[in-house]
N, C-alpha and C positions, 0 to 999 in steps of 0.2 A: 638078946634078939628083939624083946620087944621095944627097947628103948633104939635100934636098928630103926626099927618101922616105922617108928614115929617120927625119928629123923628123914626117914628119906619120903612118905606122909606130907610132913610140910615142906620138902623143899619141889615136890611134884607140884602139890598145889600150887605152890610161888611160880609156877612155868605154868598152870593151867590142865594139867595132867591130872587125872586121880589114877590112885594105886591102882583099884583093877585092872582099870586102862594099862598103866605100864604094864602089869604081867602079863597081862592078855596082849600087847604086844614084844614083848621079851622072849618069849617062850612058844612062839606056833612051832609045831610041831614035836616037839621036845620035853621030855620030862624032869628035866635039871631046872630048880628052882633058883634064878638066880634072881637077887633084891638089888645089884648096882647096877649102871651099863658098864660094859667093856671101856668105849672109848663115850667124850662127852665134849663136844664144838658148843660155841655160843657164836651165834648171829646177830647183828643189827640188822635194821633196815633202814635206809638211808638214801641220798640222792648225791651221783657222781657222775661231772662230765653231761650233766641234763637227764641221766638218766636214772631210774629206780634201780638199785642195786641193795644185795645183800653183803655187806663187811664183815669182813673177822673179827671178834670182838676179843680175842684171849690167846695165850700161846704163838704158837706157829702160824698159825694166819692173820694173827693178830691187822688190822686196818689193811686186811687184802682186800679187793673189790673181788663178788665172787669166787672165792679159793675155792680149788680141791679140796675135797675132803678124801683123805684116806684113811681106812681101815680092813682091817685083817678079815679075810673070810670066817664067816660063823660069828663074826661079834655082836654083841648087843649093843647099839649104837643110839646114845640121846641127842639131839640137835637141839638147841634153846635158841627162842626167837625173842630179842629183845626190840619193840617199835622206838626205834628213833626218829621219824621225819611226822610223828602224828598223823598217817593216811593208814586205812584197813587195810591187813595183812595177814596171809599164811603162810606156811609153809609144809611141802608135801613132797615125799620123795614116792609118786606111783608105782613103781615097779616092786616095790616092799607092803603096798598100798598104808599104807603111813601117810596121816593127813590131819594137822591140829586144829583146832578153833581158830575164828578169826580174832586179832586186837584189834583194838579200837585206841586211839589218842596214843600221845606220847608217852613212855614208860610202863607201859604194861607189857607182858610177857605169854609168851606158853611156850609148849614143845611137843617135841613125837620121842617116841621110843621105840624101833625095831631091830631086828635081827636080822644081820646082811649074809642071809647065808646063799648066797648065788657070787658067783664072780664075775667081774665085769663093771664095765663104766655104766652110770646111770644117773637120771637130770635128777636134780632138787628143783624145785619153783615155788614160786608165789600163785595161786591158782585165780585170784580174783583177775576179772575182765580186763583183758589188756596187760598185767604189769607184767608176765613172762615177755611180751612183747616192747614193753618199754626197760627190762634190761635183768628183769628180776629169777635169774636162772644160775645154775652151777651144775658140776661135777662131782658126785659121789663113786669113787673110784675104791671097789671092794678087792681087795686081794692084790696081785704084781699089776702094776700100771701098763697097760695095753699100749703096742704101739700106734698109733692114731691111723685107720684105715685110710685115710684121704690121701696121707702121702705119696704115693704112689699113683693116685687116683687123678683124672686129666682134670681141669677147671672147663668147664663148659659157659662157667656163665654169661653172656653177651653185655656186650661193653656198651651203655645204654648213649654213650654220645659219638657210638659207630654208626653215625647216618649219613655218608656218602657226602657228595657236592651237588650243591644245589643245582639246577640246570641251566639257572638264568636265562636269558634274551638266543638262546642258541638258537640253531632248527633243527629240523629234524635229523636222526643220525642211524647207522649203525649199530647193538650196543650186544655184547657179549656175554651171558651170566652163566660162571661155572658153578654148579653144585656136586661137592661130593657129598653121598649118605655112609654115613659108618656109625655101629655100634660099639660103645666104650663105656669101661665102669670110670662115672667122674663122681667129683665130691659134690655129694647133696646137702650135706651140714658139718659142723665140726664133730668130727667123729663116725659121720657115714656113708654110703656110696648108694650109688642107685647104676643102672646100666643103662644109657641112656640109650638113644637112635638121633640122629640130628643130621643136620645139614651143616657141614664147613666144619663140624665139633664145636660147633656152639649151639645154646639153647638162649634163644631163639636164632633162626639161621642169620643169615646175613640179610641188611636191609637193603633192598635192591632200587635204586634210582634212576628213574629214568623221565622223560615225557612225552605227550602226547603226540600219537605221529613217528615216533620212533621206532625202529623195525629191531625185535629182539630174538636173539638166538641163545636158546638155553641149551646144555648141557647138563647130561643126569650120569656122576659117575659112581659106582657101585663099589666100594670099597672089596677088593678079593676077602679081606676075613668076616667081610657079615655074614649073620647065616640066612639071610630074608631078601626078598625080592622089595624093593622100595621100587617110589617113583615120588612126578611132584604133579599138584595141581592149583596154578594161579587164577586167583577169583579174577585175575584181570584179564585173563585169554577168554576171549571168542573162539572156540574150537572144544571138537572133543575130550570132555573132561578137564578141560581146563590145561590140559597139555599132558594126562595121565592116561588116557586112552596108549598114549604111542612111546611112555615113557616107562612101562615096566620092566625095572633094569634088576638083570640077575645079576649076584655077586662076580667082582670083577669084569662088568661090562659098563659101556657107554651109551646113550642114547638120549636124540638130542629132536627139539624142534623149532621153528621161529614164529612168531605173532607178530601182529603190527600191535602197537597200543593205542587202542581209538578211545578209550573213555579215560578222564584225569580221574583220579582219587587216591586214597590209601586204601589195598588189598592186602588179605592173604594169603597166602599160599602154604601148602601142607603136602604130607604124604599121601595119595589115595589108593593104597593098596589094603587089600582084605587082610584082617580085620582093620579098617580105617582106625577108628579111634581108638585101638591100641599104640598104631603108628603115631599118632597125634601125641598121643599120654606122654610115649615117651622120649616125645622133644624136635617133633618133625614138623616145625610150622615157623613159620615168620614171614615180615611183608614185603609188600612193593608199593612206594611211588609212583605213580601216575603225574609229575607236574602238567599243568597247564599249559596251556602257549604263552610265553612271559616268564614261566616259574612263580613261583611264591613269592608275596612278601617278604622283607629283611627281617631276622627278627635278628635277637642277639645270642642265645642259646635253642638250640634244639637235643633232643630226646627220644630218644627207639625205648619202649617200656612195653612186652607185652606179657599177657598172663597165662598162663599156666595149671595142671593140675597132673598130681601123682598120683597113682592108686598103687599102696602097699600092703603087703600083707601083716607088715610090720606095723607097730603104732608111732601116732608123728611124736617126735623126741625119740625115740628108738638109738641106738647106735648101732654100727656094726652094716654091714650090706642091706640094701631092703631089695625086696625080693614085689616083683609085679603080683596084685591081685586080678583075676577074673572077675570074680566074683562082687568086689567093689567097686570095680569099671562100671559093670551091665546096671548095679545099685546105685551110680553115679553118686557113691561114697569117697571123696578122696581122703587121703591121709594127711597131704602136703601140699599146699599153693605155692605159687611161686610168680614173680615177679624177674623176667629176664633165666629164668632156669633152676636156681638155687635157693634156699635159705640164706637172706641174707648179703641177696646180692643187688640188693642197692640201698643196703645199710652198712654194710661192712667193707665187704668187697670196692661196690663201688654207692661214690654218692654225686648225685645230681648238684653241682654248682650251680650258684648264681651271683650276680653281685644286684647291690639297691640299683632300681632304676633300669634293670636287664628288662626286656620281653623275652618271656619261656615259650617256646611252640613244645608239645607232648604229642609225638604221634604214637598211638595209645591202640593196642589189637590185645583179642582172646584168641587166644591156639584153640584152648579149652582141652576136650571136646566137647563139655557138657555145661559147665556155667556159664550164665550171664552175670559179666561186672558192673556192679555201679561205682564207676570212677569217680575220686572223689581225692581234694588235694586240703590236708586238713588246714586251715590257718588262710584259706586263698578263696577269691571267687574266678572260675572261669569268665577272662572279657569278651570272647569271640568261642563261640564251641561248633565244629563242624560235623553236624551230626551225620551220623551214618558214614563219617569219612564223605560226604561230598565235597567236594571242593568248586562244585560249579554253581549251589543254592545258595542264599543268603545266609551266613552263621548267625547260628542263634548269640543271645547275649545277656550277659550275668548270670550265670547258670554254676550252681552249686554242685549238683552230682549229674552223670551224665550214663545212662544206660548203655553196653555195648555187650552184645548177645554173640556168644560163640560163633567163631569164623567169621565176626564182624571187625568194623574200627572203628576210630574218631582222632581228629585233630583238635587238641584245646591251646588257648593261648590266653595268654594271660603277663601283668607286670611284676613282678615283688618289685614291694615298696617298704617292706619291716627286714630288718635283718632276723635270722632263726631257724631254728628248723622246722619243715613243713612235711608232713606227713604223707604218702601215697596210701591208698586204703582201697579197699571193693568194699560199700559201706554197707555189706553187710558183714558186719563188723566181726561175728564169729570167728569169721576166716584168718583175723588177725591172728587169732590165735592156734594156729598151722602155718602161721610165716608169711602171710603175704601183708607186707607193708615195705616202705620205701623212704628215702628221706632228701630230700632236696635242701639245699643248706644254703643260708643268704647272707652273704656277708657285705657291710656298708654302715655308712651312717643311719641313726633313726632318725624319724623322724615324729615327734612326739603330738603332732597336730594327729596322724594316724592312727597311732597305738601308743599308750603309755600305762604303765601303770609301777607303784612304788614297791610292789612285791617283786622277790626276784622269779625272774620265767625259769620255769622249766620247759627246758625245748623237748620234753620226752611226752610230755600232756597232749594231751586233745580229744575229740571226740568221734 
């Protein structure tokens, strides 16, 4: 036995571990002295596809990017973190609160040791600043494999190059906008659901175009199975609440009003029924257009991106349904940011195109109800930013982050000129880490007078 301990002694230390450490986490709650794990992964850390990732290193996962890890309920379960790419790393599965030291440089080691005795899927991550966010995440799946709650669950997330037609040289017209509101559990992440409220069952609603001088007739219709009274109110009506005063629509009813549009800009528009910013939270906001007389310059790509926040009672990586907080609303604590409605939805889901030499226009809104974003496009300068969403003021110009305060907007526009990926952020950067980031992707020749450099880029970097 003693020659047991000395063996498994040194092979702890070789991962960073010391023995009290393992028993003491081997064993919470339990009085069975057990000296080996159950089951025992080994991980690299490494970089794939631009982004930080953790690899299989042995058996069955062997050079998986990310794998599941599965093991049996109640097992005593070791993870070995081997640094491959020479950047600081850990590794921490929260939910067992299991969490190793950091390495440092290429080939150094550690690990965790706990006891999975709960069932259910649950993240492993890298906890340092950013790299869950640049790709550094998995699946620790204890006991039978769940089947994935999203399935069934609607996709709400808003398609970020759903911006209508431009209005060009027209005059003035007519213009018609239906909104229905309904309540639906859609997928919030891989693996989770939230119950959203929206317009059209997208988050953000639909982005509504029109310009100035236009006579608009909205319609508000009430989905029969919700169980809440909605309505909507556009920052761009002159009138009673914004059009909310005359729009509180009970389940399965309609009601409707018209405004002229006398001021150009980018608004938003939201639900204004009691309690407001719960309506908001969960997913009742998106904008409207205002062109000018003329319309807008040409540009070659445009962009609908707005932001978002969930308050759950759940924690963000959770799986499984999240359930609305009170109590983190009123503490304007969210759990979950979001870009377009989802985690992930304009990383995965969807990604902003470009090619070299395109002009990006961003029109760029907070639902919120409680943050102010500092917009910000990692690898880019904004060339023209129309702050506050005027469109009638002179845009400012070179502008690196750009403030936009709940229920506010902005229009920025800008060229790529590098091919790569370029990051969306609210640069207070925490947030990254709750989901809200975005990625625009430029494909093209370089051009080396620009950017060059002889290391290879990772498009997962930045700051």
């Amino acid at each position: 036995m003693k020659k047991l301990l000395l063996i498994l002694f040194a092979a702890a230390c070789s991962f960073g571990v010391s023995l009290p450490s393992l028993a003491e986490h081997a064993m919470p709650n339990d009085t069975a002295v057990t000296y080996t794990p159950d089951v025992t992964f080994t991980l690299r850390t490494n970089i794939a596809d631009g982004k930080l990732v953790f690899i299989g290193g042995a058996g069955a996962i062997l050079d998986k990017v990310n794998p599941d890890l599965q093991v049996p309920e109640n097992a005593v379960v070791q993870i070995n973190l081997i640094n491959d790419d020479g950047a600081i790393h850990d590794i921490s599965v929260p939910e067992f609160g299991a969490k190793s030291d950091h390495i440092t440089g290429k080939g150094a080691a550690t690990a965790i040791v706990f006891r999975a005795n709960k069932n259910g899927t649950f993240e492993y991550l890298c906890t340092l600043p950013g790299h869950k966010a640049a790709g550094m995440f998995g699946k620790l799946i204890v006991g039978e494999p769940q089947e994935q709650v999203e399935s069934d669950a609607l996709d709400i997330a808003q398609d970020p190059t759903a911006v209508g037609e431009p209005v060009g040289n027209r005059a003035p017209q007519k213009v018609t906008v239906d909104l229905e509101t309904t309540e639906v559990i859609g997928q919030l992440a891989s693996g989770s659901t939230y119950k959203y409220w929206t317009f059209n069952n997208k988050v953000p609603g639909p982005f509504v175009r029109v310009r100035v001088g236009d006579t608009v007739t909205v319609n508000v219709s009430n989905a029969k199975d919700s169980s809440h009274i909605h309505s909507v109110d556009f920052h761009a009506v002159t009138g009673p609440g914004g059009g909310a005063a005359v729009t509180q629509v009970p389940p399965g009813q309609t009601k409707s009003f018209t405004f002229k549009a006398m001021h150009p800009g980018l608004f938003v528009y939201h639900c204004a029924t009691p309690m407001v910013a719960q309506h908001i939270t969960n997913g009742m906001y998106g904008m409207i257009l205002v062109e000018p007389e003329g319309g807008l310059s040409k540009v070659d790509r445009e962009f609908y991106v707005m932001q978002g926040e969930l308050y759950t009672a759940q924690k963000h990586g959770a799986q499984g349904h999240q359930e609305f907080s009170l109590e983190k609303l009123l503490d304007e604590n969210p759990e979950h940011l979001t870009f377009n409605g989802t985690m992930q939805a304009l990383s995965e889901k969807y990604k902003l195109q470009s090619q070299v030499g395109d002009t990006v226009r961003i029109f760029f809104g907070v639902g919120g109800p409680n943050l102010t974003s500092s917009f910000h496009v990692i690898g880019e300068v904004f060339d023209r930013v129309y702050n506050q969403a005027s469109l009638t003021s002179p845009p400012l110009t070179d502008v690196q982050t750009t403030l936009v305060p709940p229920g506010g907007a902005t229009v920025v526009e800008f060229k790529t000129d590098v091919p790569g990926n370029y990051i969306l952020v609210d640069h207070a950067l925490s947030r990254v880490e709750k989901g809200l980031s975005g990625v625009l992707t430029v494909t093209g020749k370089e051009d080396h007078t620009i950017f060059h450099s002889t290391e290879k880029v990772d498009h997962s970097s930045g700051h």
